[in-house]
C-alpha positions, 0 to 999 in steps of 0.5 A: 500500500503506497502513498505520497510522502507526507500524505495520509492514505485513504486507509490510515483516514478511515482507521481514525473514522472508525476509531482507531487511537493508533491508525500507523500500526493497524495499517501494518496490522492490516498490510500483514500477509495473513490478513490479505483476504479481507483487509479491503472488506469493508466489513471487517473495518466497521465491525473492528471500530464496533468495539470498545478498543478497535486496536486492541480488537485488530492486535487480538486478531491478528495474533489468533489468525497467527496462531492458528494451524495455517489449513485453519486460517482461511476458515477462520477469515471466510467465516468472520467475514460472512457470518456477522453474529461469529464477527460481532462476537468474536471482535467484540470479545477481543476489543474488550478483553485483553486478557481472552485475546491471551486465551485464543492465541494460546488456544486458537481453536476455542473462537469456534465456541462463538460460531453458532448458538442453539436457543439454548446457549442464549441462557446457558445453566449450570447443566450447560457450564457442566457440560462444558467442563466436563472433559476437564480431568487436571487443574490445567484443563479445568482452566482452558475449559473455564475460559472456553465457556468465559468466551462464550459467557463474555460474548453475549455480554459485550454485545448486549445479548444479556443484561448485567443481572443475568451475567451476573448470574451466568457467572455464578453458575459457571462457579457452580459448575467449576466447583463440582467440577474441581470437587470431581478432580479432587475425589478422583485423585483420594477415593478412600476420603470421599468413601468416609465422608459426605462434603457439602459446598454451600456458596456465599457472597456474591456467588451465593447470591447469584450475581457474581463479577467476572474476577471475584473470590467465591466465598464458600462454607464446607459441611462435612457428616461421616458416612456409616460406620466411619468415626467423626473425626476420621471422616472430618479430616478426609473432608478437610483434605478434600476440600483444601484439595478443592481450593487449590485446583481453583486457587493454585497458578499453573501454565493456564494461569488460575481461576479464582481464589475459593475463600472460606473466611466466612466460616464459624471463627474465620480463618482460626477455625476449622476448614470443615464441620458438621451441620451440628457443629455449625448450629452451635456456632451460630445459636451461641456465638456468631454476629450480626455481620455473620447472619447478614452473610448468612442471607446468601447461603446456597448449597453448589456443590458436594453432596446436595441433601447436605447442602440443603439440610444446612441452608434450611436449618440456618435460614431461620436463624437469619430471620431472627437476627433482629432480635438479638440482643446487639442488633442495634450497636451492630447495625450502627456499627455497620451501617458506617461507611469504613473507608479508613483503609482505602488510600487517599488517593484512590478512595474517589476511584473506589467502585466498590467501598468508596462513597456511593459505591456497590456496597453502599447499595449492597448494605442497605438492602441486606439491613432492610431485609434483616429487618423486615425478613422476620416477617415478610418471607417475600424479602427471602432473596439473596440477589441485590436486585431481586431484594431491593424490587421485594423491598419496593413492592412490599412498600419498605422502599420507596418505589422511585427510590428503588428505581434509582437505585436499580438503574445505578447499581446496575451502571456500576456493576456494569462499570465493574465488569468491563474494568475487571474483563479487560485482564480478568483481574480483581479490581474494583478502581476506575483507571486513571489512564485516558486510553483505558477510560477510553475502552471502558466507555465506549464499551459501555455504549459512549462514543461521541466522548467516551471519557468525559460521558463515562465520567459524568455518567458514573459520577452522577450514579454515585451521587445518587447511591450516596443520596438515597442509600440512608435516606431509604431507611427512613423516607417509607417512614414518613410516608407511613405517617404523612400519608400523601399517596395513597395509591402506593403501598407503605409501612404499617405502623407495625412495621415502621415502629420495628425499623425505628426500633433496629435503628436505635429508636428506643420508643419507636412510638413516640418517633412516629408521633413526633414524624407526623408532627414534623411532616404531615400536611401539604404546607411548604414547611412540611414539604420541605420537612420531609426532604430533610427528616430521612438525612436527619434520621440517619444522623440520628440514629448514628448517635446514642440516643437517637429519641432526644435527637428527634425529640429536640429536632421536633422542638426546635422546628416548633420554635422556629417553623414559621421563621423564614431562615430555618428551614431555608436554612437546613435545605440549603446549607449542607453542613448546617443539617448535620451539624444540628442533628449531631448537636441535638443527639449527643447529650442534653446539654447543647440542646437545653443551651439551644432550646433556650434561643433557638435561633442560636441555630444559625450559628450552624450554618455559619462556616465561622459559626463554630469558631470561638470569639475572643475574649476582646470581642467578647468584652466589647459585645458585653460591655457595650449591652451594659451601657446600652440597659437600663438598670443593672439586672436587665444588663446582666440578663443581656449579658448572661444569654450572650454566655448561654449563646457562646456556651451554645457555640463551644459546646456545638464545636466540641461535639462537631470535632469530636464527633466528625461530620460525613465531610469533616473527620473528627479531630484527632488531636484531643489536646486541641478539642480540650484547650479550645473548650478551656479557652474559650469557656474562660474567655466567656466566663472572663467577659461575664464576670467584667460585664457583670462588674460594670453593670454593678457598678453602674447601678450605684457609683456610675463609672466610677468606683471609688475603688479600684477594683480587679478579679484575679481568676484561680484554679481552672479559670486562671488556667484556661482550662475550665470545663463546662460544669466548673465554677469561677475561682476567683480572689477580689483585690481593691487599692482605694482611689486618692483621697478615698478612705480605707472605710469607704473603699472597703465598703464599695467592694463588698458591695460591689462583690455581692452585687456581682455574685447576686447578679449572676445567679438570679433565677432565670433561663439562663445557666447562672455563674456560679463565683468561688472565693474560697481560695482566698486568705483564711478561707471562707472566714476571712475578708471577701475582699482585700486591699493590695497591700492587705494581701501583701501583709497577710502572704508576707506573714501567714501564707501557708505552702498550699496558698503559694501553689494555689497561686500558681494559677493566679491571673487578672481577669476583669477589673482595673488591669493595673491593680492585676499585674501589681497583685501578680507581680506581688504574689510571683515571688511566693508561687516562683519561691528563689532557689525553689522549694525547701525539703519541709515544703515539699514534704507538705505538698505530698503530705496535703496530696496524700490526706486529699486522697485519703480523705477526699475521694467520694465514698463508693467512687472507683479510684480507677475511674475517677477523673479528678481524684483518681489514679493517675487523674487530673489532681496526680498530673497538676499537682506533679506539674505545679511542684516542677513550677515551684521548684524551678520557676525561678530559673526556667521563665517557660514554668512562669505559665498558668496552663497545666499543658504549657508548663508541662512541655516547659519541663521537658524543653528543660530537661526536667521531665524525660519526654515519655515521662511528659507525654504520659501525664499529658495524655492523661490528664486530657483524656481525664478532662475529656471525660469530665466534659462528655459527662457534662455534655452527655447528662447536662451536670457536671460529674467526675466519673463515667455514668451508670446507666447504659446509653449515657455510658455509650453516649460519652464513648462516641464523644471520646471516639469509640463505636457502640458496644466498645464501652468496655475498651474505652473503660479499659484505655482509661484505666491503663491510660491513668495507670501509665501516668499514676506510675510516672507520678510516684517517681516524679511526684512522690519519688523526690524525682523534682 
């Protein structure tokens, strides 16, 4: 074939027009000798640029004509020119899959299979495959064998003469045959183990469903029973050698390559148990030990292969105890455990390409509908199906999914399943990621019938799909629900109450009852409000139900949509803000304080919605906001309430972003670093408590003097709030100084501040609906006998004189608050000499510091209380951490400025940068004592008052698991990381506490 130099040929044209990505190299393809018969065909170039990869398809035949006996070849050209269905087969074949190519050029008689088809061959069976395989007497010709009747199988396929759905179950039954078949070799190679036993296969997974992928493990389970006359356990290991014989004929690589692996993982105790047993001993697994996860496999157990009255005998006798699942005691943790997407370990950078466990893939479809059927089967046999599709039209019918809904996501599975097979064709290789090479998008695309644009069509197709899998695979749960109670169709069939209150109940409802009243409350009607209620109440379901207490989720939706129904942001504001859905739903789920905060000004939702809704104010924001309602009120109390619901509304905030860091969001992974969550609560709970106390200053003074005391006047935050590091229930330590204003005298002044304290005090715990601040001055000198409130140099005479040791460690957390700053930093430059002593601490102080902590444990520990599990008293709890800390303050201060902290955490990382603590040592007390304060947080956000231990009712105890980071039936693993957690640092603290290590 010649043409000018520099100009295309006419062929090299049409090869582009019919798709070809390489025209240059099929032109030498086409040029070859062997080809020379029917490269002018037109025919030939139209059925070639038919298929998914025209060079690919040219390249296969090529090397089939090659390989061919050379008498051969002709008949082989004659007929793919003359006979279109053998064409359309054959290339199609080779345009789709590489890895078959392979196959016909080592076996080039096998294109024969492809010539012509009875009726029968349309929709071959098990009988048929068998047939098929029948000659195969070794595991290489069982292969060669298995891949002629692929051929075949993958031809109807590729040119559409079956459906994904029956592929699918094609490719099951050819399993089946294959088993048998490598089961026959087996029994033929040790006759004396199959005269002892009957062996049973029984299929599951896919294969047991009936729909499974071209390359895919067979999951499978072996009943074995002795024959007569032969003891059991002779007769179980003639089964066990027959069956491992089995696995490897169809697992093993030989010169013809390999099948598939055969899996037995899903048997009774997985891989630690053994590979056969009997049909008693299976039972008694299942009766006493097995999960929920294990009777969810269970719904596709099919009897394949072995002795077939066996196989059925196990498949009836463990039918029954599926349907009972639901029932079981941890239903509901399994199921929540289980309905969570687990994604952790697919790498990041192929979690998008993901078709199977990525957001919006198979398995998403596949859960969904085994969950319903677990649900529901218990009562509707109709559910009884082990095949995805044919369930999830039961499901349809039966009114338990919607009918658009089960439309949707028929129509997507079967794309990705679609999408599925071709990716795994092409080299018959267990995959399921979407390549990334443009060529390989290419062939998949056009394979799936996309020719204008392939790779942009595919993209947008399976994106699209996957969007849809991720929308509706959650909201199928709950949207029949609403339907059940709004009852808008009447023409569609719907959940019974009967049956919605039993899918509420294994969803973690705990009064499926009143969940339905509150979702006809929320959702019946044709107003705009309900509308649009129901769009958002079967996403919220799920939020829900992933949460502890699912009912005071509702419960609290209910209440705040009746508060806020009519405003017209809220729901607009839920619809349209997708974070801020979620976020609510987590907020009102996780305990009852962040609702009580909310319930109290419900339009603090918005701050949801809000991408810097979650962020804490600063305290100078703070202050201005407060201060500037105080100046705006008209008398002291009015100002106060103002600046109390500001408190409840930044309260609201913290505890909203608390939850939402440690909880996480479907777009958002919870925090992980829990050192952050616990100085961001302390932080900013302090700066809140600081703008409120300066507030609640201001407005006293106001009230009497106008702006002017005639003292001045300072609040100097102690313990916790000094150190930033209150938690949700703490209250203000605080210590009141006063210098009296020139010309002012010591009677006047010291007057003034008292009033002025009492004032504040009674102020910020009037009865109201917010949460009041409750102000502790029992840190100050003599205690709760001595002055409220001291002059600077009142303080001064007293610490120069009287201060006893624990006052000089107690002032380690001394810092101005509110009030005259001046008078803050003199009070603090007063007492740094007595909390950073010169040269540290003498050995009498430090023996009464151990001897104080010792009498604190002895005498302060609650009776009753686990010293295990005490967060502040404890073992290794937060009073064994600071008070390790504080005495390294005390002793070292003076010489290493990075002590000079009042945050626990600080001056800790200070003491090891100093080399005063070994690393290990530090991280230890570290982890601890954030762990301890995370407990004391979840407590009081999970039970709305403060707590130092876990709680003891059950759902309280989940509840605070999840805020700490662990899924439902793990509450014994959380107790058991505390207490090794507190133990590790306990031992740190004898050494470095007790030990004189200082």
């Amino acid at each position: 074939m010649t043409t000018v130099p520099g100009r295309r040929s006419s062929t090299f044209t049409r090869l582009l027009r019919h798709g070809f990505t390489d025209p240059s190299a099929a032109e030498q393809l086409l040029d070859l000798d062997d080809l020379a018969s029917v490269r002018s065909d037109p025919v030939l170039l139209e059925a070639l640029g038919a298929t998914a990869d025209p060079d690919l398809a040219l390249r296969g035949l090529v090397r089939l004509v090659e390989a061919e006996e050379e008498g051969e070849r002709q008949v082989l050209l004659d007929t793919l020119v003359t006979a279109k269905p053998l064409r359309d087969r054959l290339l199609g074949v080779l345009g789709a899959s590489e890895a078959l190519g392979d196959h016909l050029a080592r076996h080039p008689r096998d294109w024969q299979a492809l010539v012509t088809y009875e009726s029968i061959d349309l929709n071959p069976g098990v009988a048929e495959f068998e047939r098929g395989l029948a000659d195969a007497v070794d595991p290489d010709s069982l292969r060669v064998a298995y891949r002629r009747c692929m051929l075949t199988l993958a031809a109807r396929d590729v040119c559409g003469t079956t459906g994904i759905a029956q592929t699918a179950a094609e490719l099951a039954d050819l399993a089946t045959a294959t088993l048998r078949a490598a089961l026959a070799i087996a029994r033929t190679a040790a006759p004396e183990d199959a005269a002892q036993c009957r062996l049973a296969v029984v299929a599951m997974g896919k294969c047991g469903g009936h729909e499974l992928n071209y390359v895919s493990d067979v999951d499978v389970i072996f009943v074995g029973e002795a024959r007569d006359g032969v003891e059991e356990h002779k007769a179980m290991q003639a089964a066990t050698r027959l069956a491992a014989h089995m696995m490897r004929i169809c697992s093993e690589t030989t010169a013809e390559g390999t099948i598939w692996e055969v899996d037995a993982n899903l048997r009774p105790e997985g891989r630690n148990g053994p590979l056969v047993r009997t049909l008693s001993s299976h039972l008694a697994y299942y009766q006493r030990w097995a999960k929920t996860w294990e009777f969810q496999a269970l719904l596709k157990a099919r009897a394949v292969a072995g002795d077939p009255e066996l196989g059925q005998e196990y498949v009836d006798a463990v039918s029954p105890l599926v349907w009972q699942a639901a029932d079981r005691e941890n239903f509901v943790p399994d199921v929540q455990k289980m309905r969570r997407r687990v994604v952790d370990n697919i790498p990041v950078d192929r979690i998008e390409r993901e078709l199977k466990l990525g957001p919006g893939g198979l398995r998403d479809v596949e859960f969904a509908v085994q969950l319903l059927q677990l649900v529901h089967g218990r009562s509707d046999a109709s559910l009884h199906s082990g095949t995805t599709l044919e369930a999830l039209r039961a499901l349809a019918e039966g009114g338990y999914v919607g009918r658009a809904d089960a439309a949707q996501l028929d129509e997507a599975y079967r794309f990705l399943r679609s999408m599925e097979h071709r990716i795994q064709l092409y080299r018959l290789r267990r995959t399921h990621l979407v390549p990334e090479d443009e060529a390989d998008l290419r062939r998949l695309g056009r394979s799936l019938g996309m020719r204008t644009d392939p790779v942009a069509e595919l993209n947008k197709a399976w994106r699209r799909h996957a969007s849809v899998v991720r929308r509706l695979h959650e909201k199928i749960f709950y949207r029949p629900l609403l339907d059940a109670v709004a009852q808008l169709a009447p023409a569609e069939s719907r959940l019974s109450a009967k049956a919605a209150a039993i899918r509420l109940e294994a969803l973690g409802y705990a009064d499926p009852g009143a969940a339905l009243r509150h979702l006809e409350a929320l959702s019946s009607g044709v107003s705009r409000k309900a509308a649009i209620q129901r769009t958002l109440l079967p996403v919220l379901l799920g939020w829900f139900a992933d949460s502890a207490d699912p009912d005071a989720g509702l419960l609290g939706f209910r209440k705040v949509s009746d508060a806020l129904g009519k405003t017209p942001w809220y729901l607009r504001l839920l619809r349209d803000e997708g974070a801020a859905a979620e976020n609510l739903a987590r907020v009102l789920s996780a305990g009852r304080l962040a609702p009580d905060l909310l319930m109290r000004a419900p339009e603090a939702v918005a701050i949801l919605g809000d991408p810097e809704g979650l962020t804490p104010r600063t305290r100078e924001h703070l202050e201005q906001e407060v201060l500037a309602a105080v100046g705006r009120a008209g008398d002291a109390e009015s100002a106060v309430a103002v600046v109390r619901g500001v408190r409840r509304r930044e309260l609201f905030r913290t505890t909203a972003a608390d939850i939402i860091g440690s909880y996480g969001t479907e777009d958002s992974p919870a925090e992980q670093d829990h050192g952050a969550l616990v100085d961001r609560v302390g932080s900013a709970v302090t700066d809140l408590n600081a703008a409120t106390i300066a507030g609640a200053l201001r407005a006293a003074v106001r009230e009497q003097w106008g702006d002017t005391l005639p003292t001045r006047f300072a609040v100097i935050g102690m313990g916790r709030f000094g150190g930033h590091e209150l938690s949700y229930g703490s209250d203000a330590d605080v210590l009141f100084v006063h210098r009296p204003r020139e010309g002012v005298s010591d009677e006047e002044a010291a007057r003034a501040a008292n009033a002025v304290v009492g004032e504040m005090r009674r102020l910020l715990q009037l009865p109201t609906a917010d949460p009041p601040l409750l102000i502790d001055a029992d840190l100050r000198p003599e205690g709760k006998t001595g002055p409220l409130v001291r002059t600077l140099k009142s303080y001064g005479a007293y610490y120069r004189r009287w201060s006893l040791v624990w006052e000089s460690q107690a002032l380690l957390r001394a810092e101005h608050m509110a009030g005259d700053e001046e008078l803050g930093r003199d009070f603090i430059e007063l007492v740094n000499p007595l909390r950073y002593p010169a040269e540290g601490l003498g050995d009498d102080a430090v023996r009464e510091i151990r001897r104080l902590k010792a009498r604190m444990e002895s005498e302060r520990m609650p009776r009753g209380a686990d010293p295990t599990l005490h967060a502040k008293l404890g073992r290794g709890g937060l009073s064994d951490v600071e008070w390790t800390v504080q005495l390294m303050q005390m002793q070292h201060g003076w010489a290493e400025p990075g002590l000079r902290t009042t945050r626990t955490r600080e001056a800790l990382a200070a003491a090891c940068a100093a080399g005063l603590i070994p690393a290990e040592d530090a991280e230890m007390l570290d982890e601890a004592w954030v762990l301890a304060t995370r407990v004391r947080n979840a407590v009081m956000l999970v039970r709305g008052r403060p707590g130092d231990t876990f709680p003891s009712d059950p759902r309280e105890m989940t509840a605070v698991g999840r805020y700490l980071g662990y899924e439902p039936g793990h509450v014994g693993d959380m107790l058991d990381d505390y207490r090794r957690i507190t133990r590790r640092a306990r031992a740190v603290v004898e050494e470095r506490f007790y030990g004189a290590v200082v």
